[in-house]
C-alpha positions as CSV (number, residue, x, y, z in Angstrom):
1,X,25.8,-5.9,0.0
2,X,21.9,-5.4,0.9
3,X,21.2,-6.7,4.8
4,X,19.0,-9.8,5.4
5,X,15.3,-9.2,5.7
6,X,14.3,-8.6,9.3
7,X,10.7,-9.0,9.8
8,X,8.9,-6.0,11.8
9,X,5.3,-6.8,12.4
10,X,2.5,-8.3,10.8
11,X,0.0,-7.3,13.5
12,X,-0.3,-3.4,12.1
13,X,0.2,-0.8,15.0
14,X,-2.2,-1.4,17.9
15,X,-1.2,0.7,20.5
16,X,-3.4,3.9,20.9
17,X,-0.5,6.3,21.9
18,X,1.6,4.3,18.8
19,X,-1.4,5.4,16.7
20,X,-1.2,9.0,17.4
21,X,2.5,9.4,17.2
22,X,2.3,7.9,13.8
23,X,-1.3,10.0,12.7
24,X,1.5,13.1,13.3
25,X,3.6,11.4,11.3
26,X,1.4,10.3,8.2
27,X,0.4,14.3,8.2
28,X,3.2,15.8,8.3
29,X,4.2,13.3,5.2
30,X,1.1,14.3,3.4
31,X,1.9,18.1,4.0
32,X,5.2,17.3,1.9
33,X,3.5,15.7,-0.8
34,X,5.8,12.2,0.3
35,X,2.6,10.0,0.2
36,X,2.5,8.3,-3.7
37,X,-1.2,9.5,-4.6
38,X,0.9,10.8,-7.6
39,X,1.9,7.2,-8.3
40,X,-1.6,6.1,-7.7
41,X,-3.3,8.3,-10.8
42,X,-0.1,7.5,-13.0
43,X,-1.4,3.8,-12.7
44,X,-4.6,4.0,-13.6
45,X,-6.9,3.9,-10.4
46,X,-9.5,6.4,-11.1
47,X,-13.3,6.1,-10.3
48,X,-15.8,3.2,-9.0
49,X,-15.2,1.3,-5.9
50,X,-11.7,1.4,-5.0
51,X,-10.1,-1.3,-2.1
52,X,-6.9,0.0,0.3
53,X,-4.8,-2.2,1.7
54,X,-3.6,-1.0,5.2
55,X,-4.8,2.3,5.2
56,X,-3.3,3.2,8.8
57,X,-4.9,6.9,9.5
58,X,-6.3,7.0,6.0
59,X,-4.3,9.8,4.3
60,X,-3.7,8.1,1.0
61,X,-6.9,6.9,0.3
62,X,-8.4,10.0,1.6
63,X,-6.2,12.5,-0.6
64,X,-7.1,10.1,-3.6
65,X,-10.5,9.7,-3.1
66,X,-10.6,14.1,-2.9
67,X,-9.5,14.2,-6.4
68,X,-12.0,11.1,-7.4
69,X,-15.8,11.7,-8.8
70,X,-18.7,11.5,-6.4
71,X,-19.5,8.4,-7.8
72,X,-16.8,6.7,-6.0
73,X,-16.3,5.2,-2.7
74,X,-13.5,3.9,-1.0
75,X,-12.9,0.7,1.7
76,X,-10.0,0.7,3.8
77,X,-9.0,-3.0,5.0
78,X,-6.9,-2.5,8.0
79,X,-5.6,-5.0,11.1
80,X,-5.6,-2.4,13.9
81,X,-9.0,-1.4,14.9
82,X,-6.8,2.2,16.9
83,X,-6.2,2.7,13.5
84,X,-9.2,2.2,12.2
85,X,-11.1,4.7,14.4
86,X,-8.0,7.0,13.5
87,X,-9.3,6.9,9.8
88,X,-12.4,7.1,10.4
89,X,-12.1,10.4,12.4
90,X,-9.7,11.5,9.5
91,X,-12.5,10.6,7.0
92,X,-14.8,12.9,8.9
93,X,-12.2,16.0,8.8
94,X,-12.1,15.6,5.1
95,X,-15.4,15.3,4.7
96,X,-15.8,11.8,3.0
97,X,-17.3,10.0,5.7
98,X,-19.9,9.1,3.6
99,X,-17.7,7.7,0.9
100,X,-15.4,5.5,3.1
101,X,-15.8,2.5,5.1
102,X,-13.0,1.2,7.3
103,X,-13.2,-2.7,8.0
104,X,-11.3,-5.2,10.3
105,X,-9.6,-7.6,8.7
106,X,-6.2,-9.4,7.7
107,X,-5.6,-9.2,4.1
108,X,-4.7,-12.7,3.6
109,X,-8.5,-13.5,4.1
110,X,-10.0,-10.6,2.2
111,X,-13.7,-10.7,3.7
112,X,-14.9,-9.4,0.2
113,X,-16.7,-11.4,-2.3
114,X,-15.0,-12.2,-6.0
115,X,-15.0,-9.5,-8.0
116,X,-15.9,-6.5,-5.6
117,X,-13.5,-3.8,-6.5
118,X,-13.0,-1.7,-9.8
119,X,-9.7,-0.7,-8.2
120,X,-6.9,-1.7,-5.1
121,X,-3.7,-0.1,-3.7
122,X,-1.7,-0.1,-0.6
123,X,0.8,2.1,0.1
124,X,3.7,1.4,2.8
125,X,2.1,-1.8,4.3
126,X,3.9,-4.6,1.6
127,X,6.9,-5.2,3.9
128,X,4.0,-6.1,6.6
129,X,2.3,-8.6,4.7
130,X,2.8,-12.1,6.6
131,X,2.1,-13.8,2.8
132,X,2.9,-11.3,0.0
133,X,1.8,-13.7,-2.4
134,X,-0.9,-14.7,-1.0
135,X,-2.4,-11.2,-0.3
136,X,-1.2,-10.7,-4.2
137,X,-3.9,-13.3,-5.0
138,X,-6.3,-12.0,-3.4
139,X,-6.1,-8.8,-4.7
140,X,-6.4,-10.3,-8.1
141,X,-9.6,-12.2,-6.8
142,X,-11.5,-9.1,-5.3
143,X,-10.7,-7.0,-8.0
144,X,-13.6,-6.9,-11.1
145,X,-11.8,-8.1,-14.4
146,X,-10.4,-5.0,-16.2
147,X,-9.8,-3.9,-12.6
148,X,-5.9,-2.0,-11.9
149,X,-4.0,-2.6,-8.8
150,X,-0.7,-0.2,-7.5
151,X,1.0,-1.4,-4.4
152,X,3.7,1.0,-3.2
153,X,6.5,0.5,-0.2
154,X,10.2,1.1,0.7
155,X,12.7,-0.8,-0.8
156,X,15.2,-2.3,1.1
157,X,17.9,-2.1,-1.7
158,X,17.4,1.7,-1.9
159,X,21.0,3.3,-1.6
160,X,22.2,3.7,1.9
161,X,22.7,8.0,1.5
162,X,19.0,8.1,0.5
163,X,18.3,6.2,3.1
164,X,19.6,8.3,5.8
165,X,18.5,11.6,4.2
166,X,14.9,10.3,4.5
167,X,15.6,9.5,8.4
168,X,16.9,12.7,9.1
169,X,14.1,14.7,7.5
170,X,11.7,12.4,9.3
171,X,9.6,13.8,11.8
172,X,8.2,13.5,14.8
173,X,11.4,12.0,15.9
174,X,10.1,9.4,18.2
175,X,9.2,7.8,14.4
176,X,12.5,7.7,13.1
177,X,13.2,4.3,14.9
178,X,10.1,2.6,13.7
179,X,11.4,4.0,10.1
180,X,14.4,2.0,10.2
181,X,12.5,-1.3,11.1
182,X,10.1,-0.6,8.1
183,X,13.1,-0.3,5.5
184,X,14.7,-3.3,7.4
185,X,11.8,-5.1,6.5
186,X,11.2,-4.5,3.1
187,X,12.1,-6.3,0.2
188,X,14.5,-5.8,-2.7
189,X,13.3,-5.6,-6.2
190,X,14.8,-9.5,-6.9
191,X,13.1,-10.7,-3.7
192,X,9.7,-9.1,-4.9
193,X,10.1,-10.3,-7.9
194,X,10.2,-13.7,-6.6
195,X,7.5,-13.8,-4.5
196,X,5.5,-12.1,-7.7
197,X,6.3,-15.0,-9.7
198,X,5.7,-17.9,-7.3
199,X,2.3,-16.4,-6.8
200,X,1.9,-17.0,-10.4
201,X,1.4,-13.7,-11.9
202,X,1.5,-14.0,-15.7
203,X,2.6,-10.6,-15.9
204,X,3.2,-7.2,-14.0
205,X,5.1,-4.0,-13.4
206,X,7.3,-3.6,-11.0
207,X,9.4,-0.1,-10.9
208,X,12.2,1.3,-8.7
209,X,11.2,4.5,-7.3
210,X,13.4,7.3,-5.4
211,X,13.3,5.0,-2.2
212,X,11.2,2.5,-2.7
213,X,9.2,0.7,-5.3
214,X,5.5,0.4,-7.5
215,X,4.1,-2.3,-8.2
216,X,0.9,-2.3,-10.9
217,X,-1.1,-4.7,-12.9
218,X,-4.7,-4.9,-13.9
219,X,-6.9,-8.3,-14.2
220,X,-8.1,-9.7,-17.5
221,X,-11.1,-11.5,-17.7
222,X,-11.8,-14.6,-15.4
223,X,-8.5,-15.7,-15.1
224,X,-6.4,-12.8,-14.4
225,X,-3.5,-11.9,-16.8
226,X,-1.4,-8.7,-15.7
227,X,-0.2,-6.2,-18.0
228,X,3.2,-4.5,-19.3
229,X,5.6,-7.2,-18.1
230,X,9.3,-5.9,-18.6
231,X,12.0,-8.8,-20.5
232,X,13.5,-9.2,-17.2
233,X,11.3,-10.4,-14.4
234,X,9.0,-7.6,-14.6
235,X,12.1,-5.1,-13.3
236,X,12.4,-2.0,-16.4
């Protein structure tokens, strides 16, 4: 039987000392190919101007946006402004400063205009989100029609072994507590599913992974219509 839901945060990680324990951590995940850019180009997101959802030090979007053209640009929509000078800095050491741009914001109020992005992700910030389908919506609002989304995160119903493997192989160690709050705080694939449907979502995918699940979907015309919906709530 999958444990209630226990909420973590939905304030992102402020602390400065927080933010460079976890900048350690977010490498050392990117070093081990564990951060889902793979998932990312599997669902489409590819070129123009591209949104991401609680970037934290910036590694996704950064090792994306490395294997994008030089036509497109990147903007990282993040609560924690420790964090967002960590990405920025991050930007830099990639070289992409130029193509990035970090902003302050909660993603329940998207400061973007209708329409803004060709593209939107997050990766490992779902189970953070005060509103999921709220923030669902206005995804669907920022991005341009024919726009793709891909939002990736643990997966609270993941088995219990795969669970503990990942904690032990997680390093630095001083992470491995805030790990288990994250998975505490994710949601199962019916409880997604739910909150995908009450936001009124005419159609998405939504996919188990190894530890965690991907959802995609992609806006159609003026009033968005997602793509690919399985027979059973979206779940193949």
């Amino acid at each position: 039987m999958v444990k209630a839901r226990i909420i973590e945060t939905n304030e992102g990680i402020q602390d400065e000392i927080t933010v460079e324990t976890f900048d350690s951590f977010a490498r050392i995940m990117r070093d081990k190919g564990w951060l889902n850019v793979d998932s990312l180009l599997e669902s489409g997101l590819e070129g123009g101007r591209a949104l991401e959802i609680g970037p934290g030090p910036g590694y996704v979007g950064l090792e994306w946006l490395g294997k994008q053209n030089t036509g497109t640009s990147l903007t990282g929509l993040e609560i924690s402004p420790a964090m967002i000078n960590t990405a920025r800095k991050n930007a830099k050491e990639y070289g992409l400063d130029g193509r990035t741009k970090y902003v302050q914001g909660n993603a329940m109020e998207m400061p973007f205009p209708d329409n803004s992005f060709d593209s939107a992700f997050s990766n490992g910030s779902l189970h953070e989100w005060e509103d999921p389908a709220r923030v669902f919506g206005e995804i669907l609002r920022v991005l341009k029609p024919g726009g793709r989304f891909c939002v990736c995160d643990l997966r609270r119903d993941a088995s219990p072994l795969k669970k503990w493997m990942i904690y032990a192989m997680t390093s630095p160690r001083e992470i491995r507590p805030g790990f288990l709050t994250s998975f505490n705080a994710a949601y199962t694939m019916d409880e997604i599913t739910e909150i995908l449907d009450r936001a009124g979502l005419d159609g998405y995918t939504a996919r188990r992974e190894f530890f965690g699940m991907r959802i995609t979907g992609e806006k159609a015309g003026a009033a968005y219509s997602l793509l690919n919906r399985s027979p059973e709530k979206g779940i193949p």
